[in-house]
GULUM-563399 format. One record per residue (C-alpha): residue number from 0; residue in three letters; x negated, y negated, z. Coordinates in Angstrom, 3 decimals, padded with zeros to 6 digits, always signed. Layout:
N
{NUM; ALA; {X; Y; Z}}
...
END
This chain:
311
{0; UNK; {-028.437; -237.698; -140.702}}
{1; UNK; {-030.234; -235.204; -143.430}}
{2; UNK; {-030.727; -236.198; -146.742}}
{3; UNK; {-028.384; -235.007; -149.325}}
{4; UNK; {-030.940; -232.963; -150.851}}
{5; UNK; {-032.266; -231.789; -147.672}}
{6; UNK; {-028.439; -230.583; -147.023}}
{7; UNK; {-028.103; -228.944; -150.169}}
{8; UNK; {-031.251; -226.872; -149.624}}
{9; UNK; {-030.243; -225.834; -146.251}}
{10; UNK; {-026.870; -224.850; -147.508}}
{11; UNK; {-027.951; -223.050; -149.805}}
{12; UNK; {-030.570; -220.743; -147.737}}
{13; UNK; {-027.847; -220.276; -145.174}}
{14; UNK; {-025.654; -219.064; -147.807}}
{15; UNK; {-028.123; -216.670; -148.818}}
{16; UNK; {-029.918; -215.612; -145.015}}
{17; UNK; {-025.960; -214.887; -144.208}}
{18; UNK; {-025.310; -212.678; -147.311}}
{19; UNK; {-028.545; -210.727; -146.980}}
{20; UNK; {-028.300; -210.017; -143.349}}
{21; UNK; {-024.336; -209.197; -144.236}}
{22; UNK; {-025.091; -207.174; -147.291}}
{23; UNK; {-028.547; -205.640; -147.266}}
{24; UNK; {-029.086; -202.384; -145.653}}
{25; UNK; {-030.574; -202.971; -142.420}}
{26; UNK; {-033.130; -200.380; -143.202}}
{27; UNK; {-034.571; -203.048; -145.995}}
{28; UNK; {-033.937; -205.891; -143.427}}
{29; UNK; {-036.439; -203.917; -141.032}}
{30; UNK; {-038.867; -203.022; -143.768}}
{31; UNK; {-039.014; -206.733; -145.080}}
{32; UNK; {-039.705; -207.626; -141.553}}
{33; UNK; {-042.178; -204.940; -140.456}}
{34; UNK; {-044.407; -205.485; -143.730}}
{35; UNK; {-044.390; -209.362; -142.776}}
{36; UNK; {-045.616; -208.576; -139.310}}
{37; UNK; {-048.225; -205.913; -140.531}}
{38; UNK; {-049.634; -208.749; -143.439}}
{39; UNK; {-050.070; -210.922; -140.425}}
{40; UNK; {-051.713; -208.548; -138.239}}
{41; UNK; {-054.493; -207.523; -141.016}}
{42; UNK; {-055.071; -211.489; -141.508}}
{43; UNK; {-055.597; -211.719; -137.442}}
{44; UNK; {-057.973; -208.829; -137.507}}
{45; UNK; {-059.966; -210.374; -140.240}}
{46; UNK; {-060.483; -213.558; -137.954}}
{47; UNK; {-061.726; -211.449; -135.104}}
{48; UNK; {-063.930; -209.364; -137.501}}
{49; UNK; {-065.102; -212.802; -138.953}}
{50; UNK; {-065.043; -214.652; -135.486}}
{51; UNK; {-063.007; -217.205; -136.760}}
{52; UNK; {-060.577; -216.878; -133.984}}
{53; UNK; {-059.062; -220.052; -132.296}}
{54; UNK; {-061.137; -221.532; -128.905}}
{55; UNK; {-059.568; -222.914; -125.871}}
{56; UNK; {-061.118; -226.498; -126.758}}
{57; UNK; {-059.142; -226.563; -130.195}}
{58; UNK; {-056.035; -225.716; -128.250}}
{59; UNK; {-056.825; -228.336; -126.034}}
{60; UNK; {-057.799; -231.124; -128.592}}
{61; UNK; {-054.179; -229.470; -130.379}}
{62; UNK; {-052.408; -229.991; -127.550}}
{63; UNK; {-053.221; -233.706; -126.908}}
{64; UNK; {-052.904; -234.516; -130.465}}
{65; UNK; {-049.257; -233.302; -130.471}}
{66; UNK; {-048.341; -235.227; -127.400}}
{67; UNK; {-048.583; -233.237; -124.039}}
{68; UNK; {-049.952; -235.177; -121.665}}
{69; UNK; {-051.177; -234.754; -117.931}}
{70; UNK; {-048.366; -234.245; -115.729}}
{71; UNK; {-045.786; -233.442; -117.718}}
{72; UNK; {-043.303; -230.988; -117.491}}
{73; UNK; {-043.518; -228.801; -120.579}}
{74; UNK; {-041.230; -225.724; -121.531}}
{75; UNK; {-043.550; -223.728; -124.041}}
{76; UNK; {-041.586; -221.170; -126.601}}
{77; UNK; {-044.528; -219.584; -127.827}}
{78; UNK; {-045.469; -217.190; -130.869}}
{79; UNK; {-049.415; -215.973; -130.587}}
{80; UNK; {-049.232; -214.644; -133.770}}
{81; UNK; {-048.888; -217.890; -135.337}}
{82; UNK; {-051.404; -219.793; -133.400}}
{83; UNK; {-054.055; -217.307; -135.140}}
{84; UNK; {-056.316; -214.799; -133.425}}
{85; UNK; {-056.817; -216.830; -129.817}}
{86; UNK; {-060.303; -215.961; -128.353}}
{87; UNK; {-059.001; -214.141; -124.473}}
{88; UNK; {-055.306; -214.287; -126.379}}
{89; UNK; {-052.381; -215.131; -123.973}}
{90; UNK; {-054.857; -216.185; -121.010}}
{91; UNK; {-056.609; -218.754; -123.540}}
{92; UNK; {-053.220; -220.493; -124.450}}
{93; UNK; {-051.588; -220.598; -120.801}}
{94; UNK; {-055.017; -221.656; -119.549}}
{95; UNK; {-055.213; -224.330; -122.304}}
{96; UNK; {-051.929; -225.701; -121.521}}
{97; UNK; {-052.723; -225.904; -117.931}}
{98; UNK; {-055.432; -227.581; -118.594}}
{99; UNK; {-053.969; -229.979; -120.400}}
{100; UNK; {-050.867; -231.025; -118.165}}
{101; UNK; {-053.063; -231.002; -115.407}}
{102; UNK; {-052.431; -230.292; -111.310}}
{103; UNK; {-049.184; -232.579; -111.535}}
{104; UNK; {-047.764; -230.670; -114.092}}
{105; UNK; {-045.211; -227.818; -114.616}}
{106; UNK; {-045.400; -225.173; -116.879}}
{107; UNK; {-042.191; -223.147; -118.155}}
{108; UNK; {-041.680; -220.022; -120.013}}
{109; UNK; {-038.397; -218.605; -120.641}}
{110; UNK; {-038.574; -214.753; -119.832}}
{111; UNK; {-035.012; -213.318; -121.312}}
{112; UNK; {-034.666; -209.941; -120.468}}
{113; UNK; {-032.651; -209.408; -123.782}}
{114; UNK; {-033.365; -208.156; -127.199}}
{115; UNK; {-030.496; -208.937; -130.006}}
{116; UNK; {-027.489; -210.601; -128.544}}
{117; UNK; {-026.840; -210.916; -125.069}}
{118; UNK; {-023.357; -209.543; -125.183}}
{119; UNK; {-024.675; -205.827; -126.164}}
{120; UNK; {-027.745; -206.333; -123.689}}
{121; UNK; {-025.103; -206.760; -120.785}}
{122; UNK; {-022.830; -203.976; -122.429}}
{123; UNK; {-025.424; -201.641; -121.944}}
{124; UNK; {-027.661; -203.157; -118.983}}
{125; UNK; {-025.374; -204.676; -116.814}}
{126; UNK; {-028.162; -205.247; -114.314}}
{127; UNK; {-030.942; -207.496; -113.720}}
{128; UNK; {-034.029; -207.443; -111.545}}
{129; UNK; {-035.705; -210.262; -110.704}}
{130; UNK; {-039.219; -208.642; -110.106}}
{131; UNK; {-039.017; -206.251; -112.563}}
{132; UNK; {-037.424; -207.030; -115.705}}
{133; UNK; {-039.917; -207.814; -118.410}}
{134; UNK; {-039.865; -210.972; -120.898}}
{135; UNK; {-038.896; -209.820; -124.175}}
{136; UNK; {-040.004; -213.679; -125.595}}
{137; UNK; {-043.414; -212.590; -126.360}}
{138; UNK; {-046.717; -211.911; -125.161}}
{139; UNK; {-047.519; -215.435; -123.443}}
{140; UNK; {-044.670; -215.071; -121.372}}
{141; UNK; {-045.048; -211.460; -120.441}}
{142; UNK; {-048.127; -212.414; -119.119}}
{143; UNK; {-047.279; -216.177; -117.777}}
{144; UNK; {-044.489; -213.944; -115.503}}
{145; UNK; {-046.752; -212.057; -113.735}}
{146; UNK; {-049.465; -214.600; -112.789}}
{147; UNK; {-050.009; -215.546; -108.876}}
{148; UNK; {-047.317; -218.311; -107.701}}
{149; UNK; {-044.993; -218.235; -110.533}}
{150; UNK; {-041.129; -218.955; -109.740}}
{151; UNK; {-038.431; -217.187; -111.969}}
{152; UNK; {-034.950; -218.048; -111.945}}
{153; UNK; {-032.041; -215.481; -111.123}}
{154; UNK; {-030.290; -215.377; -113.781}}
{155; UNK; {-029.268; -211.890; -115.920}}
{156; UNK; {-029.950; -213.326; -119.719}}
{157; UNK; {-031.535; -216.926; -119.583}}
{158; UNK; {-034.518; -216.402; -116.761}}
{159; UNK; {-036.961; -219.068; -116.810}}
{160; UNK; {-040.454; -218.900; -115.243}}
{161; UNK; {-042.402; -222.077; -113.744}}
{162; UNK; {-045.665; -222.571; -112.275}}
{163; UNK; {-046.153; -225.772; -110.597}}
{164; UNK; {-045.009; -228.401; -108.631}}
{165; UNK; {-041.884; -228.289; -109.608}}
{166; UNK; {-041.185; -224.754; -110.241}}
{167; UNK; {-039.033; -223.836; -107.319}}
{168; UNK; {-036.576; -227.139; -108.392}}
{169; UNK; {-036.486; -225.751; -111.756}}
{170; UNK; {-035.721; -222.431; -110.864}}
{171; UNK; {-033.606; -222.359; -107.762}}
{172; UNK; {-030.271; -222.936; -108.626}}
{173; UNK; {-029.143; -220.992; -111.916}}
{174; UNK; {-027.971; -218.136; -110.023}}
{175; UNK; {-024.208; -218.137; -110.499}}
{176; UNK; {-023.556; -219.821; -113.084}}
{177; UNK; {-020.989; -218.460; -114.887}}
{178; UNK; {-022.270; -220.106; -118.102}}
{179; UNK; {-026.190; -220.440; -118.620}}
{180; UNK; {-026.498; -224.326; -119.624}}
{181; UNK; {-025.177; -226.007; -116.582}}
{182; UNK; {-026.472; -229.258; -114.479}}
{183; UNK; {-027.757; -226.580; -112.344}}
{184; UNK; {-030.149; -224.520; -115.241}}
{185; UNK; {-033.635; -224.674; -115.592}}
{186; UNK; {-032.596; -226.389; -118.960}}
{187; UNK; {-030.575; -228.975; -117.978}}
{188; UNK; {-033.013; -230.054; -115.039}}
{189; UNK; {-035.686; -230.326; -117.850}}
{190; UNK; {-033.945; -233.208; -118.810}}
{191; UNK; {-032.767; -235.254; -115.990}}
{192; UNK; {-037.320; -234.714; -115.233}}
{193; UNK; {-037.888; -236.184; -119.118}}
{194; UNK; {-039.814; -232.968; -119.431}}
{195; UNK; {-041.208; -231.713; -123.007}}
{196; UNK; {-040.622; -228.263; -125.189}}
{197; UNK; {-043.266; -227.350; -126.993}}
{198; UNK; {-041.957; -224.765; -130.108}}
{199; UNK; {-046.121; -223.257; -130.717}}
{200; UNK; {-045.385; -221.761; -133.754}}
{201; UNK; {-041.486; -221.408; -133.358}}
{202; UNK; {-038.605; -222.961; -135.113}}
{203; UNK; {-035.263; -224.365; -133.881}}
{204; UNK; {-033.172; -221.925; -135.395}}
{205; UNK; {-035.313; -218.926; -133.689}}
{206; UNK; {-035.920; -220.250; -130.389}}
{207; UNK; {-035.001; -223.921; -128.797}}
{208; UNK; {-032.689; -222.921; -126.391}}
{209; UNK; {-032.236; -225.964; -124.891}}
{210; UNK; {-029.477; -226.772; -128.299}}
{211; UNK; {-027.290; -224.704; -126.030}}
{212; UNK; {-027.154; -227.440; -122.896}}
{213; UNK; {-024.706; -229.720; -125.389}}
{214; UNK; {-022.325; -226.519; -125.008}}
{215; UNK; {-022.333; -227.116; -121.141}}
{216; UNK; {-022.441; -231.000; -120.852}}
{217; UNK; {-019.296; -231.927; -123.132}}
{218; UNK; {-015.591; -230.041; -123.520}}
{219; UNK; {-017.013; -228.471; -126.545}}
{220; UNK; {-014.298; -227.849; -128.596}}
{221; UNK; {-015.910; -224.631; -130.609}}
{222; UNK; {-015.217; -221.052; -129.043}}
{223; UNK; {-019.287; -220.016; -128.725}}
{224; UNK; {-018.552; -218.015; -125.299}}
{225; UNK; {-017.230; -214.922; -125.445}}
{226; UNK; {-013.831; -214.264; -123.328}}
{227; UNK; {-015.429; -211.588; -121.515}}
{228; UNK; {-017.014; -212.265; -117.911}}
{229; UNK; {-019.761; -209.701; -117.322}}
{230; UNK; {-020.202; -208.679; -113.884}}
{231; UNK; {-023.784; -207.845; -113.577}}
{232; UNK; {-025.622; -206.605; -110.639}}
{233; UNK; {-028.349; -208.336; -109.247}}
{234; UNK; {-031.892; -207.393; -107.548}}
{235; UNK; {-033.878; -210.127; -106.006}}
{236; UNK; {-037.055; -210.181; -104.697}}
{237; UNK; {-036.599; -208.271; -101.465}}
{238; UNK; {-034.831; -205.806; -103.266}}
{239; UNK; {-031.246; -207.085; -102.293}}
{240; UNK; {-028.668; -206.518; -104.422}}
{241; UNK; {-025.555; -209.166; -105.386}}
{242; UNK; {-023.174; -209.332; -107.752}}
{243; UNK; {-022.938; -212.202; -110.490}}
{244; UNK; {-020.085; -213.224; -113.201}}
{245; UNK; {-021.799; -214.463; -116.277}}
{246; UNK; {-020.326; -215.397; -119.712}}
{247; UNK; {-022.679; -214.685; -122.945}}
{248; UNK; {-022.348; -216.208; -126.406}}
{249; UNK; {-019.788; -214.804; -129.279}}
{250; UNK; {-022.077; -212.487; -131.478}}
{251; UNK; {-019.776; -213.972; -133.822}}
{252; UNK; {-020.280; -217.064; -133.427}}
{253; UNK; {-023.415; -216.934; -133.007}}
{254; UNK; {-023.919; -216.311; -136.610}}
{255; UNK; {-022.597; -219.398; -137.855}}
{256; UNK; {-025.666; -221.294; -136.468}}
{257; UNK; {-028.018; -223.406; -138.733}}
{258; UNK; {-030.274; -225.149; -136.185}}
{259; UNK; {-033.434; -225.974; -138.268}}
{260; UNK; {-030.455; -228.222; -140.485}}
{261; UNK; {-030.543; -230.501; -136.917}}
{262; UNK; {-034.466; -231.195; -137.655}}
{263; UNK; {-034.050; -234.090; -139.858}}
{264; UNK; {-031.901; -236.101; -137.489}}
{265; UNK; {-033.886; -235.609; -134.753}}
{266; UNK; {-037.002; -236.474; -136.534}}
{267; UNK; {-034.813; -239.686; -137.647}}
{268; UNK; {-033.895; -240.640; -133.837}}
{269; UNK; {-037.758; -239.616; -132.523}}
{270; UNK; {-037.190; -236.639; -130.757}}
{271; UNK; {-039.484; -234.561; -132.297}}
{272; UNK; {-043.167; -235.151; -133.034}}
{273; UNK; {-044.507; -232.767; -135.245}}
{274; UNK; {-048.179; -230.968; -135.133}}
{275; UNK; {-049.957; -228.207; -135.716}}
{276; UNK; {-051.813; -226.271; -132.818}}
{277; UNK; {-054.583; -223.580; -133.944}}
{278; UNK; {-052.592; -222.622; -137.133}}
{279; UNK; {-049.028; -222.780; -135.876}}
{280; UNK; {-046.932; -225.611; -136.900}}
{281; UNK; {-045.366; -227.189; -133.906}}
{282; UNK; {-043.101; -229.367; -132.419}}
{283; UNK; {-042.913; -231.204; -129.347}}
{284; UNK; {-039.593; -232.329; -128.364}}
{285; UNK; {-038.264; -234.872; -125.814}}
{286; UNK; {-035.809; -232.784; -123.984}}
{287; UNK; {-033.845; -234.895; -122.556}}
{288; UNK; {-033.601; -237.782; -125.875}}
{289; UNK; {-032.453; -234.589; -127.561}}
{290; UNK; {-029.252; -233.822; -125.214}}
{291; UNK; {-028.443; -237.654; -125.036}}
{292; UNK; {-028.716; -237.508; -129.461}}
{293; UNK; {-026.937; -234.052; -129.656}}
{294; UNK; {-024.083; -235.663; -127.488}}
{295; UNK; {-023.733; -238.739; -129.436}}
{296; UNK; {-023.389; -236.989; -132.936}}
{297; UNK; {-021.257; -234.066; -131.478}}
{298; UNK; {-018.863; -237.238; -129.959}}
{299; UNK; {-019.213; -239.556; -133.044}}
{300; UNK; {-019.195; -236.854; -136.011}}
{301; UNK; {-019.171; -233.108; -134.666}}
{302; UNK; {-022.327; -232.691; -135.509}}
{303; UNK; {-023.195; -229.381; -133.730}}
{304; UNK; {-025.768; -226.507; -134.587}}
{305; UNK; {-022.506; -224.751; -135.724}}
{306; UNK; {-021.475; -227.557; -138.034}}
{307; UNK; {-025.109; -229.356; -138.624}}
{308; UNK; {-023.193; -231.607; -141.674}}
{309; UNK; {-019.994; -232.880; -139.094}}
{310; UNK; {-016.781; -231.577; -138.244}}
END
């Protein structure tokens, strides 16, 4: 479990992320984050100017270091900006991770449709198209989605892409679900294959989505679904259309999360190895040692990403 201190700390930024976003205009919120982005942008232009930009062999020799290994099955949630200025950009990082797993090896981006909170998406967009629909997770999966031979689960707010051996079983089966974590999701498969997620530059609390599949795999006992069931229409890849009853997440709720606060204890039970790839610190994570540990502590303690100290 943390460390007292390390508890104290993370109480304490909660406490003050939850007041800001509650209290500060959201004009400030915006121009706090746009002058953060536009820092990082002028220090990535300098690299390129400079040609100090990151190579495909140092994302290789990154990539190894960390842990990935041929023939693994590796979910990737990926920020470019904080790998540095990539030489060839997304192409260099998708290439280098191919490389690296090798022919016997799937790849997996998650291409959500949504910006902001699923609940408004649907509110507003109660449609999906399989073809169509963009990722809104970033560059590298923008641009994983629309290479040759890439499989992309139907689903209206959780998609996941694959390339690989394995990328129609990962893929094939989330359509329907009512809730997006299920035996049946790309997610949940990742575990029962002891596949990898690799965060490249991207935290627990703003990305692993795979926390979620302890919501779906116990009676869990906290009301993170919303009590609406979106009906959302749905346009494959031969343009047929269906109809599909999802549930989203409590915008609510969802605010009450503290995910990085898990970090310690998985660090403690070896889940996570820790590395740094180009200039992005990054984790690589045993999927399915983290759903057996998240279990365990939910059963034993209520240890959740709601309630990272116990129930």
């Amino acid at each position: 479990m943390p460390t007292a201190k390390f508890q104290n700390c993370s109480i304490v930024y909660t406490m003050l992320k939850q007041f800001a976003l509650k209290y500060f205009p959201n004009f400030l919120l915006e121009w706090a984050k746009q002058l953060k982005k536009n820092q990082r942008r002028k220090q990535l232009q300098q690299q390129q100017e400079n040609k100090s930009g990151i190579s495909k062999q140092r994302l290789i020799e990154d990539l190894k270091k960390i842990g990935l290994k041929n023939g693994d099955s590796v979910l990737v949630h990926s920020s470019l900006s904080k790998i540095g200025f990539v030489d060839g950009g997304p192409k260099t990082v998708v290439d280098s991770l191919f490389e690296v797993i090798g022919e016997t090896g799937t790849l997996l981006f998650p291409a959500f449709p949504v910006i902001g909170r699923a609940k408004m998406h649907l509110e507003e967009n109660p449609y999906f198209n399989i073809k169509e629909a963009p990722s809104q997770m970033g560059s590298i999966t923008e641009y994983f989605r629309k290479l040759n031979n890439v499989h992309r689960s139907f689903h209206p707010t959780d998609s996941m892409c694959a390339k690989g051996p394995l990328a129609d079983y990962y893929t094939n089966s989330h359509f329907g679900q009512l809730t997006p974590y299920t035996e049946s999701s790309p997610f949940r498969k990742l575990c029962s294959k002891k596949g990898k997620i690799l965060m490249l530059g991207t935290t627990l609390n703003g990305a692993c989505t795979n926390l979620h599949t302890l919501e779906d795999a116990v009676d869990f006992k906290y009301p993170v679904y919303d009590e609406r069931i979106f009906e959302v229409k749905m346009i494959d890849m031969e343009g047929k259309e269906s109809l599909m009853k999802t549930k989203v997440h409590n915008p609510d709720y969802s605010a009450k999360r503290n995910c990085d606060a898990l970090k310690p204890m998985f660090e403690q039970e070896g889940v996570i190895t820790n590395g740094i790839i180009g200039e992005a610190k990054s984790m690589l994570i045993d999927a399915d040692k983290m759903l057996e540990v998240m279990i365990k502590n939910y059963k034993e303690k209520g240890v959740t990403m709601y309630t990272p100290w116990g129930s």
